[in-house]
N, C-alpha and C positions, 0 to 999 in steps of 0.2 A: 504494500500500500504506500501509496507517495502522493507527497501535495498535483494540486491541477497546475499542466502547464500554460499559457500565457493563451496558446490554442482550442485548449479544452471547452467546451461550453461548459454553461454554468446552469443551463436550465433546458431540456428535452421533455416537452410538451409541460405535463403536470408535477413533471417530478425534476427536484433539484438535486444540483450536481456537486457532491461535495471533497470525492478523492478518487486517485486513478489505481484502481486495482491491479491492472495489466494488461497484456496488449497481441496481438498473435495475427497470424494471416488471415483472421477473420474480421478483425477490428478491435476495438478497446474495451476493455470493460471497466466501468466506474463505478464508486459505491455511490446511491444515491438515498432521497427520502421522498416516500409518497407523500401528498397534501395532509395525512393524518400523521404523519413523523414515523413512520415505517420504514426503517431500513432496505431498502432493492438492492440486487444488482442490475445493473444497466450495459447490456454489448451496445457500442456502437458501428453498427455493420458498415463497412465499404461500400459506398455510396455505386461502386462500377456493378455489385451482385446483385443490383435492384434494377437496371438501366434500361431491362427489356421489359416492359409490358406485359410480356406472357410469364416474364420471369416472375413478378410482383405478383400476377392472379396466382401462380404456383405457390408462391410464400403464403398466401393470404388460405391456401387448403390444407397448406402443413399444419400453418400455425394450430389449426382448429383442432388437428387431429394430436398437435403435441398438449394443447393444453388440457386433453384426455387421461393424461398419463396419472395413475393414483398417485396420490401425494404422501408416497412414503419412500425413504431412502434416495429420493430425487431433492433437487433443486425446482421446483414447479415454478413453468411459466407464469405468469402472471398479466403480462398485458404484452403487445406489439403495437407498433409505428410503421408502418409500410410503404406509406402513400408519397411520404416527404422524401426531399433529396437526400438527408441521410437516415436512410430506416435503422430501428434500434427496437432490441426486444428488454424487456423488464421480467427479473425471474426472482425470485423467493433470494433473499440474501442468506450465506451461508457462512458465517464466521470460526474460519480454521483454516490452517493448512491445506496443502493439496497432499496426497497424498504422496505425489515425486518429492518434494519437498520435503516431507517426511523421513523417507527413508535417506534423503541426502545429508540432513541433518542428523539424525539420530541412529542410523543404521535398518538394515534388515525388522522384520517382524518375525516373531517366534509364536509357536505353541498355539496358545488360545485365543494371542491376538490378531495373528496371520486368518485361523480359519471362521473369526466372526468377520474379519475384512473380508474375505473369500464369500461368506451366506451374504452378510450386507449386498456387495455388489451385481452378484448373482440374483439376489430379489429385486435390485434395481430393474436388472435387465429383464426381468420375467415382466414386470409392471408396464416396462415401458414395450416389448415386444405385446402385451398384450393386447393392446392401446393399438395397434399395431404399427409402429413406431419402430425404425432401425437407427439405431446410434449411430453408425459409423464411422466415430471418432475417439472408441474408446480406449481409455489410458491413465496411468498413472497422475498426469496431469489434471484428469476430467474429475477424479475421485477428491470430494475434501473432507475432510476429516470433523466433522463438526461435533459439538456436543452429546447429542443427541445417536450418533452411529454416523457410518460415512454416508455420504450424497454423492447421484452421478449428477454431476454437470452438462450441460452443452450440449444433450440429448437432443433439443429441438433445433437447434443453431446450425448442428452439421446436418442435420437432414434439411434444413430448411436452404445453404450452401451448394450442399449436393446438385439441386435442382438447379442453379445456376448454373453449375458447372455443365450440367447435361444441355444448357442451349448455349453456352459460351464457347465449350469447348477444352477449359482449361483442366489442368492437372486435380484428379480426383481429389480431395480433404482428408486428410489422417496422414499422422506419423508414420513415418516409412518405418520404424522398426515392432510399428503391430497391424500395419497393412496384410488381409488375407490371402493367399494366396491368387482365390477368384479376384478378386477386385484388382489387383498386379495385373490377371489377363483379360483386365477388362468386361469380365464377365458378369453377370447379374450377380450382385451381393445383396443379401438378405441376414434374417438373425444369425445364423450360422458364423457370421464374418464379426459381430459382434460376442461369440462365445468363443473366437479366436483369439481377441482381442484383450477378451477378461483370462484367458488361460496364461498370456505374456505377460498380464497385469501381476495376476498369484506371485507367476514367478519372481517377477520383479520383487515383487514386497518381499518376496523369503529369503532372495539373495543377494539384490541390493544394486541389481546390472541387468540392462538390457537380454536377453535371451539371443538376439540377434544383431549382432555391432559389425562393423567394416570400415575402413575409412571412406568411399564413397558412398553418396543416394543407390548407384547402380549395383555396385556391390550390396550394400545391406535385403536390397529385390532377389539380386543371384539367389543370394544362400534363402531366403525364404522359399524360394521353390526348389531348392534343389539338395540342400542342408537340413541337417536336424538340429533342433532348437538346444542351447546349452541350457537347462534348468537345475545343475550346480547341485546344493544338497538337498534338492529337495523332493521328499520323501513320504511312504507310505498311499495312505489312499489320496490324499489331496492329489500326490504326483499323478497319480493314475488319472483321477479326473480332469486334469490338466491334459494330461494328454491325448485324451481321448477329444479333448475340444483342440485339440492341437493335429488332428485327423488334417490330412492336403484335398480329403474330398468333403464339400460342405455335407452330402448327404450324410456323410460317418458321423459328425459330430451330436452330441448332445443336445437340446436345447436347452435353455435356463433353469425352466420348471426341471427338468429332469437333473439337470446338476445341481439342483436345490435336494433333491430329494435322497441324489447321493452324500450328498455334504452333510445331510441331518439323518443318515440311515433309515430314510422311511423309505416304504414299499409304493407299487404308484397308485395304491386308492387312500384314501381316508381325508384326513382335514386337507382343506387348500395349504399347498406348499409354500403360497409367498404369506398367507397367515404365519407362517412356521418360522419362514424364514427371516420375516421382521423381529418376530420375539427375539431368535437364537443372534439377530445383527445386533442387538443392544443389551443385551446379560448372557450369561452363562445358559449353555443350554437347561432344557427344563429338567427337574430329579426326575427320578421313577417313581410314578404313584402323583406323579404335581399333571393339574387340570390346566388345560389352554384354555381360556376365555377369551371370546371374541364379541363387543358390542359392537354395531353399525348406527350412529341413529340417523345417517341419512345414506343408503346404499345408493343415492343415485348422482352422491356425488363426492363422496369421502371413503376410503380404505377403511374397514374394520380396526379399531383400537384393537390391541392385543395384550393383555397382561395375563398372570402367572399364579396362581394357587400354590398354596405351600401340600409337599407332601401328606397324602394322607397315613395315620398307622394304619400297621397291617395289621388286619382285622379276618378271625376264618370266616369262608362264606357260607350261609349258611340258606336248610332248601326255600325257605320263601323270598331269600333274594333272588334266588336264581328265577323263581316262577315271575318275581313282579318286574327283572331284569329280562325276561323271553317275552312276557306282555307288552313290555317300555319298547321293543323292539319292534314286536308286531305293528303296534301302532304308531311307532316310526314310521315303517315302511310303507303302509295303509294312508299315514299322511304325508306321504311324499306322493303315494302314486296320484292322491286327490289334486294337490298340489300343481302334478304335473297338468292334471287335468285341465286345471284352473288357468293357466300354463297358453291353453287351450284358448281356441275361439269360444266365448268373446273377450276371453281372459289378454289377449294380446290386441285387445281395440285400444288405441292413443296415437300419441307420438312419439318416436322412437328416433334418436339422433344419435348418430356414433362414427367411427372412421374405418377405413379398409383397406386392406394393400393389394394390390395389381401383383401377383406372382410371378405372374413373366416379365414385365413392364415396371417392376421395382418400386411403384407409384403411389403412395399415399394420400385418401382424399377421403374428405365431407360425406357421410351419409343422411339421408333421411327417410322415416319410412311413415307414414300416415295409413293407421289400419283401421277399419270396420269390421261388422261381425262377417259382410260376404267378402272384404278384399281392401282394396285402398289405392294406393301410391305411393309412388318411390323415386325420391331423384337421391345422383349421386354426379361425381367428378368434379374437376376445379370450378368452383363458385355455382358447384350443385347445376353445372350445366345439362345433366342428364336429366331426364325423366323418362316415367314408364306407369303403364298400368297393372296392377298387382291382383291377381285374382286364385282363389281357390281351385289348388289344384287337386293330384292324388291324395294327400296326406294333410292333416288339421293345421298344420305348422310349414305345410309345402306351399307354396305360390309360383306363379306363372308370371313373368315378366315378359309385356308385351305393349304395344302401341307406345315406341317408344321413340323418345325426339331428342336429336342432339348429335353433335360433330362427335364422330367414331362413338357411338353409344348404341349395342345391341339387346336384343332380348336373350331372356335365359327366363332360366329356374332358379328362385332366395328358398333358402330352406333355413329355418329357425331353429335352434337348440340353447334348451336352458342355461344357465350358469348357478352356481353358489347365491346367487343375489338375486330376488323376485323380479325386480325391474328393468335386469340386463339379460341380454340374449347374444348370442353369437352368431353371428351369416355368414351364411358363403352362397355366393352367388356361380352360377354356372351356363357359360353362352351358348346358345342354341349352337349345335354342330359339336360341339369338344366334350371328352368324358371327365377329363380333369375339371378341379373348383376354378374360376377362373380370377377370383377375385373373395377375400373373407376380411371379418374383422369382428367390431362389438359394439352394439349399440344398447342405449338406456334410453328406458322411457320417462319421458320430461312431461306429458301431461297426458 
């Protein structure tokens, strides 16, 4: 942090300018204060990433879809500027270290505090791919350290970058020595290239050096594709999981949710694993016999609190627990299935807003879905240019997309699947002609 330079502004739109954080190929970032004395952070992006027109509608459908991301283990966006000569986005201020910084200063991480860095990050990443949101700028750097557990940074910034780069033309975003191997050949990068990212990060933290060093930009690319990574002493199962996200083909690797659930030894059903993995990022894992508690009091638009129950004694069991523990279950299941039901037309009549990624096309955009009991509407793409008519198909939760209008905008079939959360749902859309999904994400119902 250092005083403002003579060039600095002092004032970006509502919020004042009051010191310069730091500075990078993306633009500056400054500590600032909203009109209510709130702390921000403030990027001030380079005014050349905004110059295209079609660039700025692009930014203006990331944004919406970064400021999706659950606000936990992140830096959450908070507001964007896009329109002006120099655009600047406002994110959650996060006072601490970065994690590079960390290890420069103080050395490597050990033990307990390496593998709550390791869940922390890894729930970042599940949060923000869920949203469905690709980092591709993750790094030692991007991690800060704050109070509370670490935050990934910059989540929305490089994706919002990205797209410039794809009508500028220029040199893709991220550190050459945790660039994926796909994205080195130019190839569609997805979360896979962000669980590449955080596997070079681990290592870093444990051993205090890059996994991949050279003296040239071209060199450090060689040995990525053609080298195995040095990860030094670092050991047991972590190592394992690291390298398993350290796969040269994106399909090998893990994704987050699953490297969460290695890093906390659970199997892949039971509670939500970024539940899991927010507790385990900011205390010691939970004892044996201690309960996970999870409040929501608004799921349509805040992450579950999550705290901790102290062990209970062991107690024998005895047979009318077991009879009122097979009963508690039955009608579990019995109100789950109602649920689902519920779940159900007309149970899914409102409106429904959320974001999606283009699987081939790498492209994150705006959803919106308007349902009734027989059908509804559905636009989607940069500034929701698509639309479509939505009508009951085979299945109570299947729909038909059709009569639809808009530059490269086809019909398919949105098929619906529930979540942990009453008033989110998951989509995946699929275009008339392909057996593949062609496009998925998550949307919440807002009224």
């Amino acid at each position: 942090m250092s005083e403002l330079r003579v060039d600095d502004p002092r004032q970006l739109g509502a919020y004042r300018v009051t010191r310069r954080l730091g500075a990078g190929g993306q633009g500056v970032v400054y500590l600032g204060h909203s009109p209510q004395g709130a702390q921000v952070a403030i990027k001030l992006l380079h005014a050349t990433l905004s110059s295209d027109p079609a660039v700025r509608r692009r930014f203006l459908g990331e944004v919406e879809a970064v400021r999706r991301v659950a606000a936990f283990c992140t830096a959450q966006l908070l507001d964007a500027d896009l329109e002006g000569d120099r655009p600047y986005l406002v994110s959650e201020y996060v006072e601490g270290p970065s994690l590079r910084e960390h290890v420069i200063a103080k050395g490597p991480r050990l033990g307990g505090s390496l593998e709550r860095l390791a869940i922390g990050t890894a729930t970042a990443l599940g949060a923000i791919h869920r949203a469905g949101v690709v980092h591709r700028d993750f790094k030692p750097g991007n991690v800060l350290l704050g109070l509370d557990g670490p935050r990934v940074i910059d989540f929305g910034v490089s994706r919002l970058v990205n797209t410039a780069t794809v009508t500028t033309g220029q040199m893709p975003v991220g550190t050459p020595a945790y660039l994926s191997p796909e994205r080195i050949k130019g190839e569609t990068a997805g979360p896979p290239a962000d669980l590449w990212a955080w596997g070079l990060t681990v290592a870093y933290t444990a051993t205090g050096r890059h996994s991949y060093t050279a003296d040239t930009y071209q060199e450090v690319l060689a040995r990525i594709l053609y080298a195995k990574p040095d990860l030094g002493g670092l050991s047991g199962r972590l190592r394992e999981i690291v390298e398993a996200c350290l796969a040269p083909e994106p399909g090998e690797r893990p994704d987050a949710e699953e490297v969460l659930r290695r890093l906390l030894g659970q199997d892949a059903v039971g509670d939500d694993v970024l539940s899991s993995g927010a507790m385990a990022a900011i205390g010691r894992p939970a004892a044996k016999g201690s309960a996970l508690v999870i409040t929501d009091p608004d799921p349509t638009t805040s992450f579950p609190t999550v705290t901790r129950t102290a062990p209970a004694e062991r107690r024998r069991v005895r047979a009318w627990q077991v009879v009122v523990a097979v009963l508690g279950l039955v009608m579990g299941v019995a109100g789950f299935v109602f649920w689902l039901r519920g779940a159900q037309s007309p149970g899914l009549e409102g409106t429904w807003t959320g974001s999606a990624e283009h699987l081939s096309a790498n492209r994150v955009f705006p959803v919106e879905l308007r349902l009734g009991s027989e059908g509804g509407g559905m636009r989607w793409g940069a500034d929701l240019h698509c639309s479509g008519r939505l009508g009951r198909a085979d299945g109570e939760m299947i729909f038909r997309l059709d009569q639809v209008e808009g530059d490269e905008c086809y019909p398919g079939t949105l098929r619906m699947f529930p979540t942990s959360f009453t008033h989110q749902m998951v989509i995946k859309v699929t275009r008339d002609g392909k057996e593949e999904v062609t496009y998925s994400g998550t949307v919440t119902r807002t009224s």
